[in-house]
BAKEVO-456432 format. One record per residue (C-alpha): residue in one letter; y, x, z. Coordinates in pm, whole numbers, plus 32768, in hexadecimal, padded with zeros to 4 digits. Example, Ala and Ser with C-alpha at 12.3 -4.5 7.8 and 13.67 -1.06 7.14 Angstrom:
# residues 2
a7E3E84CE830C
s7F96855782CA
This chain:
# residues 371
x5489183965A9
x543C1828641F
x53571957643C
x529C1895657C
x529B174C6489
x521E180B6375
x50FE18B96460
x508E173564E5
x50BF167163A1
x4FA516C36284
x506515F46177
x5151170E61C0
x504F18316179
x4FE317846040
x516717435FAC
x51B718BE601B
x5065193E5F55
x50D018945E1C
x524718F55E4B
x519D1A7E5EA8
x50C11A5C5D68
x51EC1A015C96
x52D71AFE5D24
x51FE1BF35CF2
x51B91B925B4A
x532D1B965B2B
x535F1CF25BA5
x522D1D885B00
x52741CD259DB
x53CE1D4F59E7
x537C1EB85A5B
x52851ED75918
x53771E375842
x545C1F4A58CF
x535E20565869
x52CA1FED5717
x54061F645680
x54B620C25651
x5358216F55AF
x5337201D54B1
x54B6201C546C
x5483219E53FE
x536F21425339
x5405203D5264
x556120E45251
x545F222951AF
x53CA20FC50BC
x554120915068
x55B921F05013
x548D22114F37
x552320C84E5D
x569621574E65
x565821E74CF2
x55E5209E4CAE
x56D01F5B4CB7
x56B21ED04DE8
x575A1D624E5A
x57A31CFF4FC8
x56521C244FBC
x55A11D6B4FA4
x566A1DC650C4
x564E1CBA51AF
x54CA1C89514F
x54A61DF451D4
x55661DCB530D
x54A81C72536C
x534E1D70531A
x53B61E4A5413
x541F1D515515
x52DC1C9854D9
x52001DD55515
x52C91E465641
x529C1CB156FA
x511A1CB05685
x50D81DEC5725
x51AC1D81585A
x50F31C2B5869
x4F9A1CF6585A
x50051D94597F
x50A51C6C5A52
x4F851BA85A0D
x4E741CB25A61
x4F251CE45BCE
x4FAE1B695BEF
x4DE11B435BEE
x4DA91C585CFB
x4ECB1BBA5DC4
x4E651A525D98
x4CD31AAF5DF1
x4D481B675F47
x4E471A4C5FCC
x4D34193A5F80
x4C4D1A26601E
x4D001A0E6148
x4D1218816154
x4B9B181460C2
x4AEE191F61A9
x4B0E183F62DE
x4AC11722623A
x497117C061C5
x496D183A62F6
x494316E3639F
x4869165D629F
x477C177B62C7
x478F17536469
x474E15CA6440
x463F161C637E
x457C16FA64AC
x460215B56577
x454714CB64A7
x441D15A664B9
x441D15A46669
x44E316BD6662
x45C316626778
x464C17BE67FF
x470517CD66A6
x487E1803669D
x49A1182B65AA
x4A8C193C65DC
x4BF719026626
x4CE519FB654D
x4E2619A86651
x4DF618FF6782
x4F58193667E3
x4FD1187666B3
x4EE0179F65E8
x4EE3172264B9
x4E5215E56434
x4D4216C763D4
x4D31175B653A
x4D55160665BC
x4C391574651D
x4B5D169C6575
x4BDE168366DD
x4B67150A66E3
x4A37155A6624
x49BA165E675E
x4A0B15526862
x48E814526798
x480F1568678B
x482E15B268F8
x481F14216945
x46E11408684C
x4648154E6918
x468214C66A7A
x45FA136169F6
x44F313FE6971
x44A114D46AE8
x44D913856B9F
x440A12DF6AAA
x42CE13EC6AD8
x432014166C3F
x431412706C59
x41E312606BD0
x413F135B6CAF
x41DB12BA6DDC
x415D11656D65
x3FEE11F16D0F
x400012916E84
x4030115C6F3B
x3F5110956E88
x3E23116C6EC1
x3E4C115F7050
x3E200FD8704B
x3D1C0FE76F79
x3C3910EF6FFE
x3C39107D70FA
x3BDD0F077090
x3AE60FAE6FBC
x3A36104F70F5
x3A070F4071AF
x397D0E7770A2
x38590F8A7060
x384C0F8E71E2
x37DF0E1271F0
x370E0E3B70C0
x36920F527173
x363F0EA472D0
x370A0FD47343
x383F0EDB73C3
x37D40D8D7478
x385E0C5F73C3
x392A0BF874D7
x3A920B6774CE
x3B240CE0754B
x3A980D4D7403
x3B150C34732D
x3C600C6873D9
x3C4D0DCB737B
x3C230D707219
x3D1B0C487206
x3E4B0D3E72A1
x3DE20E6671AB
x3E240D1A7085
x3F560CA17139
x3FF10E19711A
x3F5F0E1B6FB3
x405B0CDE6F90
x41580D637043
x41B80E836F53
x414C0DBD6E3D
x426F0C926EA2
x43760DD36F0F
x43360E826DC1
x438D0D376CF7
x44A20D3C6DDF
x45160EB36D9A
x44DF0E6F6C20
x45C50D216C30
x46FF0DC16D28
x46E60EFC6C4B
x47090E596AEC
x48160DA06B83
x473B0C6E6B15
x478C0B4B6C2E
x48DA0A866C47
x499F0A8D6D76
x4A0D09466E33
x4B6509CE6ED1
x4BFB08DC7019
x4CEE090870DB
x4BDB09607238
x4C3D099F73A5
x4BB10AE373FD
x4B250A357561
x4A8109517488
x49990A8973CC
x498D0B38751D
x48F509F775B9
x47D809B674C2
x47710B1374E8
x478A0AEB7676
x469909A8763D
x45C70A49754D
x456C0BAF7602
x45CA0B51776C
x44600AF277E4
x44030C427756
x44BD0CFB77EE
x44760C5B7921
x42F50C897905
x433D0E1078D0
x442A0E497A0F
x45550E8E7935
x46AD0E237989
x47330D797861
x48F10D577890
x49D60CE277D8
x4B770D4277C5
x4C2E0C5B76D8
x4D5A0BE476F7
x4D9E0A6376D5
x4ED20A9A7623
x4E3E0B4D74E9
x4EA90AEE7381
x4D900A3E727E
x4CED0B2E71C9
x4CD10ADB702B
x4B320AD47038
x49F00A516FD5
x497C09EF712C
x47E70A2770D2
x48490B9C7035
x48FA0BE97148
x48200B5F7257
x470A0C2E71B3
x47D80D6871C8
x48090D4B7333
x46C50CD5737C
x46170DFF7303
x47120EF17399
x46EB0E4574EA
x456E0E21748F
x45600F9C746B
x46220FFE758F
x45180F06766C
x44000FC275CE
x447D113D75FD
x451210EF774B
x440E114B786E
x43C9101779A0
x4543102B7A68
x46101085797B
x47180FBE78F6
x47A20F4C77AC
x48F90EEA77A0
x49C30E10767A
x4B240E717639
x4C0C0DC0757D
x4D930DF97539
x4ED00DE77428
x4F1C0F11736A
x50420EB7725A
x4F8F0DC371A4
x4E3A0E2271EF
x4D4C0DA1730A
x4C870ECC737F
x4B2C0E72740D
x4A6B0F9074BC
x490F0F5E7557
x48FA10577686
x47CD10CD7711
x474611CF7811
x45E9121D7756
x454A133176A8
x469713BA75F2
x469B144F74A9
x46DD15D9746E
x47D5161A7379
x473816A57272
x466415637234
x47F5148C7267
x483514B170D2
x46E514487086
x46A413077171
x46E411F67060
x460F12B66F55
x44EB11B76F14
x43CA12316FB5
x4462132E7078
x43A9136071BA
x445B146172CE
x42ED14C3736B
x422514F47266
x40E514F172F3
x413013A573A7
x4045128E7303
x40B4114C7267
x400F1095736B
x412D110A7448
x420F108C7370
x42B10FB97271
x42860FDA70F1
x439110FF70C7
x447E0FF06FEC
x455B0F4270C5
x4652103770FB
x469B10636F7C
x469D0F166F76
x47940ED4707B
x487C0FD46FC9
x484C0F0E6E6A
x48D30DE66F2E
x49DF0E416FD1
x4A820EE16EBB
x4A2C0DA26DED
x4B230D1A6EDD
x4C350E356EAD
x4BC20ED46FC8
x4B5710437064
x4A3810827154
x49D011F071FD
x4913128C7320
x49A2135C7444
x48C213E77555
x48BD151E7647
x474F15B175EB
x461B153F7647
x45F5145F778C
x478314527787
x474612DA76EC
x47F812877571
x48FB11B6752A
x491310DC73E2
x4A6810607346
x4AB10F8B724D
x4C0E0EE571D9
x4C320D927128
x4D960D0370C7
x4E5B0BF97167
x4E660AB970C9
């Protein structure tokens, strides 16, 4: 146990490298002291019997004896103090090298270098040292993927732009052109090509604001037939209009839900929203709704174009599109989904996809707690 607390603990490395430096003074100082003393002892006992025909007091004596003493310890503290340096330089070796080591790697991080990483002496039992450099990987792997999502954002955003506005920008040099008759199907042309412009524009405020966490939420105590039923008012014509069969299975007797009835009624009216649009002319979509411990688990059922499974851990990446040579005019800005899952963990929540394959319809899940 004290060699594992010694191994973990660096305040322990750096009392045991003092405690190792002085241990190891003592004993060379003692060892030379053990060596030199006899050589200067015979010296000075020669001197003495050179003064025997001479009167000689016990001052003489003792002033003799302290000489040879003295010569022996300075020669013993040459020593101790020559190998107390080459100890003390290797032990702080071994604790300043991965702190350099770190400055040097945040450094390269400063400078964009994001692949750069610290390396980890013992895994198996850290350090404070080991510790830091541990934590000091995990920001350089958070800054790298920030930095990918922020590159691959950008690109994403730049993409969808362009569409709208190419294709504003051609009709404009068509009518300028006499090419396109200023009609109203042309001016309708134009004006939807603007209103998906604004569209992404409004859901990329939106996927800025859920993401920063940067909007307050307005808990209640809600009835989940009351959420169910503004979505049922809202989408119902809809659904109607596209021969789809719109059901709902929720059970009077449900629990309130802790919510913010406009969060949550925008989750499930983009989930049902998608399943409408990705659901061919007699299919169905079907509402679930029932107690699990002290969750309410909502699942939106439907019997449309399915999802295949590699494309299931990537369906509420922002922008993600399954088909990717399906256009945006087939479809929604790419957002809502990430969205969705910003909100309903806002709420405490969990949300995920299930589905056969393709045509074998999807199934989207979320949980929300009981009030």
């Amino acid at each position: 146990m004290m060699v594992k607390q010694i191994r973990q603990h660096l305040s322990w490395k750096i009392f045991l490298s003092y405690l190792i430096v002085i241990v190891v003074g003592v004993s060379v100082l003692a060892t030379a002291a053990n060596f030199a003393a006899p050589g200067a002892f015979d010296r000075h006992i020669a001197a003495m019997g050179s003064m025997m025909g001479s009167s000689m007091n016990m001052s003489d004596l003792f002033n003799n004896f302290r000489d040879a003493v003295g010569e022996a310890l300075a020669l013993a503290a040459l020593a101790a103090f020559a190998v107390a340096i080459v100890v003390s330089v290797l032990v702080s070796r071994q604790i300043v090298a991965p702190v350099r080591a770190m400055m040097l790697a945040s450094q390269r991080i400063a400078a964009a270098h994001y692949d750069e990483r610290v390396r980890v002496s013992d895994p198996t039992a850290p350090d404070e040292l080991d510790g830091l450099a541990i934590s000091f990987n995990q920001m350089a792997v958070r800054l790298e993927q920030t930095e990918t999502m922020r590159r691959q954002l950008l690109g994403d955003v730049v993409h969808e732009l362009r569409t709208p506005l190419t294709s504003i920008k051609g009709y404009m040099e068509g009518l300028i052109d006499g090419v396109l008759p200023a009609n109203e199907d042309t001016y309708q042309q134009v004006y939807r090509e603007a209103d998906r412009l604004q569209r992404l524009v409004h859901d990329l405020q939106e996927l800025s604001r859920v993401e920063a966490g940067a909007y307050l939420l307005n808990l209640q105590a809600i009835e989940v037939n009351h959420l169910i039923e503004t979505v049922k008012t809202r989408l119902e014509r809809q659904f109607e209009e596209k021969g789809v069969s719109l059901q709902f299975d929720v059970p009077t007797n449900l629990p309130r839900v802790q919510v913010d009835e406009d969060r949550i009624g925008q989750v499930l009216i983009n989930l049902v929203g998608n399943a409408l649009h990705y659901t061919p002319s007699g299919g169905s979509v079907r509402v679930v709704a029932h107690q699990l411990s002290r969750e309410i688990q909502i699942a939106v059922i439907d019997t449309g174009i399915g999802i295949p499974a590699e494309h299931l851990p990537q369906i509420f990446t922002r922008f993600y599109r399954v088909d990717k040579s399906r256009s945006r005019v087939g479809g929604g800005s790419g957002i809502g989904l990430t969205i969705a899952r910003h909100l309903v963990e806002a709420h405490g929540g969990r949300i995920w996809v299930t589905s056969d394959g393709a045509d074998q319809g999807s199934t989207f899940t979320f949980t929300l707690p009981v009030a």
